[in-house]
C-alpha positions as CSV (number, residue, x, y, z in Angstrom):
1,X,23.5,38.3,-4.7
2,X,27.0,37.0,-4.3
3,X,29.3,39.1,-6.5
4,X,31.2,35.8,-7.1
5,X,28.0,33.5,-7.8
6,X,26.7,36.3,-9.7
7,X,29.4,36.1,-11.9
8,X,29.2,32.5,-12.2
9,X,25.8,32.8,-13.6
10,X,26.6,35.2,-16.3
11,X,29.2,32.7,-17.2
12,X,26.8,29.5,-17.1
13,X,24.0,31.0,-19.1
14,X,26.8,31.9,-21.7
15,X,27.6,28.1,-21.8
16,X,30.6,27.6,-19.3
17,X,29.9,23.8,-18.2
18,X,32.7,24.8,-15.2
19,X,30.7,27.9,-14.1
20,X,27.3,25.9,-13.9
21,X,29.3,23.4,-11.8
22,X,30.2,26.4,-9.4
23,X,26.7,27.7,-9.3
24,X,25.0,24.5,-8.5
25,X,27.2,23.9,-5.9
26,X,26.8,27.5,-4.7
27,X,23.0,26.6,-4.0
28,X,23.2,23.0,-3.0
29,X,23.1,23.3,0.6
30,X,19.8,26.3,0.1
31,X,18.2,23.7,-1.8
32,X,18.8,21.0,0.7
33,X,17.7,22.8,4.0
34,X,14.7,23.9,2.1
35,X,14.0,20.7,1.2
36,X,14.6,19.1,4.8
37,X,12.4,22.1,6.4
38,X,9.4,20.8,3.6
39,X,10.1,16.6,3.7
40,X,11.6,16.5,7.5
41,X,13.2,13.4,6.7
42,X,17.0,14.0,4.7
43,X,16.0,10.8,2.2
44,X,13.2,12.6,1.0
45,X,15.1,15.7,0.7
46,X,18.2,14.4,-1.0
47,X,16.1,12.8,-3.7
48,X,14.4,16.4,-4.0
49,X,17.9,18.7,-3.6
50,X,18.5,16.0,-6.5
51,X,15.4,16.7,-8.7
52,X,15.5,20.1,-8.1
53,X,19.0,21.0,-9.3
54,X,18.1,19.0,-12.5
55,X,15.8,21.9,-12.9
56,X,18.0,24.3,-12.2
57,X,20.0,23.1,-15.1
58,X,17.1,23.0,-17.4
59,X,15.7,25.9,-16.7
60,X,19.1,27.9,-16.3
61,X,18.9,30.2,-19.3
62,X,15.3,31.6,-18.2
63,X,17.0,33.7,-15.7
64,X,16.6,36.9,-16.1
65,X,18.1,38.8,-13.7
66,X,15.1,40.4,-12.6
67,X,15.3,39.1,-9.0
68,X,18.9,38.2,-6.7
69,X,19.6,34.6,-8.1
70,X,18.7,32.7,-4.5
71,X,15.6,34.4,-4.8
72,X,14.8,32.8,-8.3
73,X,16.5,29.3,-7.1
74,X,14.2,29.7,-4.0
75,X,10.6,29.4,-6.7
76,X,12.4,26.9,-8.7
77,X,12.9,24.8,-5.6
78,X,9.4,26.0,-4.1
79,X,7.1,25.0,-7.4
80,X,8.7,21.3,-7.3
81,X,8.5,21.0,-3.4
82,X,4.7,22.2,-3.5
83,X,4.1,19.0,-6.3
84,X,5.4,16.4,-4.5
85,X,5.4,14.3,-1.1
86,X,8.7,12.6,-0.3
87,X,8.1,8.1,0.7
88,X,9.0,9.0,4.4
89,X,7.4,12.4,5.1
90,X,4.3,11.0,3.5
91,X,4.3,7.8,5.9
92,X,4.5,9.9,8.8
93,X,2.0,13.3,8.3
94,X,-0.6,13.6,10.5
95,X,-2.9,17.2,11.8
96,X,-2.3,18.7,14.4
97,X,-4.7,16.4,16.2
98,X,-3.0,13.6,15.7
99,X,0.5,15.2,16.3
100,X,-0.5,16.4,19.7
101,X,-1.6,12.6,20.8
102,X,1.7,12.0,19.1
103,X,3.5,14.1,21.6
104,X,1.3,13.0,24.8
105,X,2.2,9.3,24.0
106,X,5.6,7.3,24.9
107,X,7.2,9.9,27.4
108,X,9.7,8.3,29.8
109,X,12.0,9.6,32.4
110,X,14.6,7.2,31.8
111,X,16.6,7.4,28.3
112,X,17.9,3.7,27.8
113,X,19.4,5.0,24.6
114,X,22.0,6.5,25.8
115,X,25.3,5.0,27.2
116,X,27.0,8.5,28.4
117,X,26.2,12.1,28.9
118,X,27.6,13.4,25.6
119,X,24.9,11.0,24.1
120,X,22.3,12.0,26.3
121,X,23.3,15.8,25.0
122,X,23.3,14.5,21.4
123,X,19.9,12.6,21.5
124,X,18.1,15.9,23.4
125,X,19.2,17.6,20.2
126,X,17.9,15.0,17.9
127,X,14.7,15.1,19.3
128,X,14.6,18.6,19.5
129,X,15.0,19.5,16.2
130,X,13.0,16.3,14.6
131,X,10.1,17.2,16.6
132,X,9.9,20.8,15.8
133,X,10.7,19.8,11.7
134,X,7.8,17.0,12.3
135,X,5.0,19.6,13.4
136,X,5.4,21.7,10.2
137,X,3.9,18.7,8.0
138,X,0.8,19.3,10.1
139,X,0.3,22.6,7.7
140,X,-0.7,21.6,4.4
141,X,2.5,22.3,1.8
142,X,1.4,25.9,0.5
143,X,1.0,27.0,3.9
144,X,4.3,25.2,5.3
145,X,6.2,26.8,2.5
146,X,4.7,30.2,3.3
147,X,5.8,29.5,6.8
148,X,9.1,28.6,6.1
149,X,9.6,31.7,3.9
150,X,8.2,34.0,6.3
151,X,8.9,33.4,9.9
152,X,12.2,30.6,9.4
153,X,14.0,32.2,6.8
154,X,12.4,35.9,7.0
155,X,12.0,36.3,4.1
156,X,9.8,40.0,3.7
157,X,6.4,39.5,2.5
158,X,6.7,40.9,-1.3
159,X,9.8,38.8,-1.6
160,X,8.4,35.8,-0.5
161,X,5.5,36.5,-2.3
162,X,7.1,36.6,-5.5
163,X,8.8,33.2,-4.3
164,X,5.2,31.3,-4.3
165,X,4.2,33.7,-7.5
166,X,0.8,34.5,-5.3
167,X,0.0,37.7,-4.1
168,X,1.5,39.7,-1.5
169,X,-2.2,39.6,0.5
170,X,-2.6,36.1,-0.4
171,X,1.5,35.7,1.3
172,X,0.0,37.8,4.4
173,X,-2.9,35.5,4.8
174,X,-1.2,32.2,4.7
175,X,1.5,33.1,7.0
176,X,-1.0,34.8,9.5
177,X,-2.4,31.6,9.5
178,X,0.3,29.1,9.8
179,X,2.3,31.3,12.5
180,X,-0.9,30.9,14.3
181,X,-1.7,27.4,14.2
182,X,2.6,27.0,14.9
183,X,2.2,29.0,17.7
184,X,-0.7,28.0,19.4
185,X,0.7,24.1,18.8
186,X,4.2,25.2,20.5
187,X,2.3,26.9,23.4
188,X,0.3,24.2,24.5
189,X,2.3,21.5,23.6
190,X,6.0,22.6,24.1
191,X,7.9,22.1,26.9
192,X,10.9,24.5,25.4
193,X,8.2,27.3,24.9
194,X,5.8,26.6,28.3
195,X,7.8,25.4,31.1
196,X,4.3,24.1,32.3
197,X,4.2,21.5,29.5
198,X,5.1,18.2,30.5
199,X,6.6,17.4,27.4
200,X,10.9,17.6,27.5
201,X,13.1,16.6,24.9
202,X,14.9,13.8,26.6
203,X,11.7,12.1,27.6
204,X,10.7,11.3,23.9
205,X,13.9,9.4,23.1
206,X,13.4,6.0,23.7
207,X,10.0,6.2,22.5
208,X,10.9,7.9,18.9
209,X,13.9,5.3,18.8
210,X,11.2,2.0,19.2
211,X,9.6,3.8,16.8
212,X,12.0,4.4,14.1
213,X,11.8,8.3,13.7
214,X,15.8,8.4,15.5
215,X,18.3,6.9,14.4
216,X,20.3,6.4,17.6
217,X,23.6,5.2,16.1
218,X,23.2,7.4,13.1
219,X,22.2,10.7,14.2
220,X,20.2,13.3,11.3
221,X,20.2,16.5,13.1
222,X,22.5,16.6,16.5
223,X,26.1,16.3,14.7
224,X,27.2,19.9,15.8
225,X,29.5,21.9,18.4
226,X,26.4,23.8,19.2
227,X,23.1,22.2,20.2
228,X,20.2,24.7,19.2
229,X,18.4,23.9,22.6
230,X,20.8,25.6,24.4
231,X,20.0,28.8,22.8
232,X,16.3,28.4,23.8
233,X,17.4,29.4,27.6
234,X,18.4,33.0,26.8
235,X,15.4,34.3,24.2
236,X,12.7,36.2,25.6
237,X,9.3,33.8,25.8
238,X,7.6,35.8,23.5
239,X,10.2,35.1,20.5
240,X,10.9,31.3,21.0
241,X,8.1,30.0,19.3
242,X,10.0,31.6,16.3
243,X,13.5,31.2,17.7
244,X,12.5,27.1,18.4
245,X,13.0,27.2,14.1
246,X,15.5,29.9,13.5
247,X,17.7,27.6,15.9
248,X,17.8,24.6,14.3
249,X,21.2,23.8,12.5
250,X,21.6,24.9,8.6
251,X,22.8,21.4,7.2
252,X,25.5,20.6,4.3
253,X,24.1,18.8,2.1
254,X,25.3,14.9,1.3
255,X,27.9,14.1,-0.4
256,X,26.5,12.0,-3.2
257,X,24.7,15.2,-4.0
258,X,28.0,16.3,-5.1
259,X,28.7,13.1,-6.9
260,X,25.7,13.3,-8.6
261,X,25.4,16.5,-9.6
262,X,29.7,16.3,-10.9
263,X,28.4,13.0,-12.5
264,X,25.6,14.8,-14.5
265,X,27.2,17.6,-15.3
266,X,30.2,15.2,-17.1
267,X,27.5,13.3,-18.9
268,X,26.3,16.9,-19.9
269,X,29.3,17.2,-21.9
């Protein structure tokens, strides 16, 4: 754990309203990306990263100390996550059926979306990285989370286990699983993955635009120097139906998170 955060936490279980405000903020932007990786959509995750840091405050002075901090902030965040379905990310799950028709429909060659080639760069991202975040709500949540745990964040199998309070065989099981239904989606369906799939990127655009799952004027994912589907060209084929995850962007998490949480806190008082 962070030496700093670590001592942040001493100092908020002793009752330092200042030091909780650090610690929450220290884990704000975990929470979020977590939440994003489990809802897709960041209105269903900011209500969670929300909800969950409420916990945190609650539940502060059960820490123990028997696990690195992140770890523990990881099962708060995971038990609430595995409860609930955010508005949006309910709306839109479907198997892995229905996601594959998903994928075959709406593909065009021309992107009327886009006015200019940094746009055209900017929506190729967008897509990217909301159609990858889509296909992990075709795993139910306990096997998402386990996937996110294992092969996004890496986390090592007794670790994660411990995350999801299940046991280490039961953690094996679920991840052998989910990295195989992942997988097998990606190699079929992907045309990052299998140069042989029709599907690219740019030719979902326009069609995910009429459809409301981009925002073209108000971008969730693409807002960075460096587009993750860049990186996709240099990894060895058999590591990018990992590397397709571990490349999308970590995100900060809103500002009105902050607001909120400085607004709570005061209220605390």
């Amino acid at each position: 754990m962070n030496q700093e955060l670590e001592r942040y936490v001493a100092q908020a279980i002793a009752g330092d309203k200042q030091a909780l405000e650090q610690v929450l903020l220290g884990v704000k932007d975990l929470i979020y990306n977590l939440s994003v990786k489990m809802l897709l959509f960041p209105e269903d995750a900011e209500d969670a990263t929300q909800e969950i840091l409420i916990k945190l405050v609650t539940r502060l002075s059960t820490f123990r100390g028997q696990s690195q901090f992140t770890t523990w902030v990881y099962r708060v965040a995971s038990n609430y996550l595995l409860t609930i379905k955010g508005k949006k990310s309910r709306e839109f799950s479907m198997d892995f059926e229905q996601y594959a028709h998903f994928i075959d429909m709406g593909q065009s060659h021309q992107v009327r979306a886009a006015s200019n080639a940094g746009e055209l760069l900017l929506l190729e991202e967008e897509v990217k990285v909301s159609c990858t975040q889509g296909l992990l709500l075709c795993l139910d949540p306990p096997h998402r989370l386990t996937y996110i745990l294992g092969d996004i964040l890496e986390f090592p199998g007794k670790e994660g286990a411990r995350v999801l309070s299940i046991a280490p065989e039961t953690f094996r099981q679920q991840l052998s699983r989910s990295r195989k239904k992942i997988r097998n989606f990606l190699r079929h369906k992907c045309g990052l993955i299998n140069p042989s799939n029709p599907c690219r990127c740019l030719k979902k655009v326009d069609f995910l635009a009429n459809q409301g799952l981009i925002n073209t004027s108000e971008l969730r994912f693409a807002k960075f120097k460096e587009r993750s589907i860049d990186l996709m060209e240099t990894i060895e084929a058999m590591e990018k139906e990992t590397a397709v995850y571990r490349s999308n962007p970590n995100l900060q998490a809103p500002e009105s998170i902050t607001a909120n949480l400085k607004r709570l806190l005061r209220n605390a008082n």
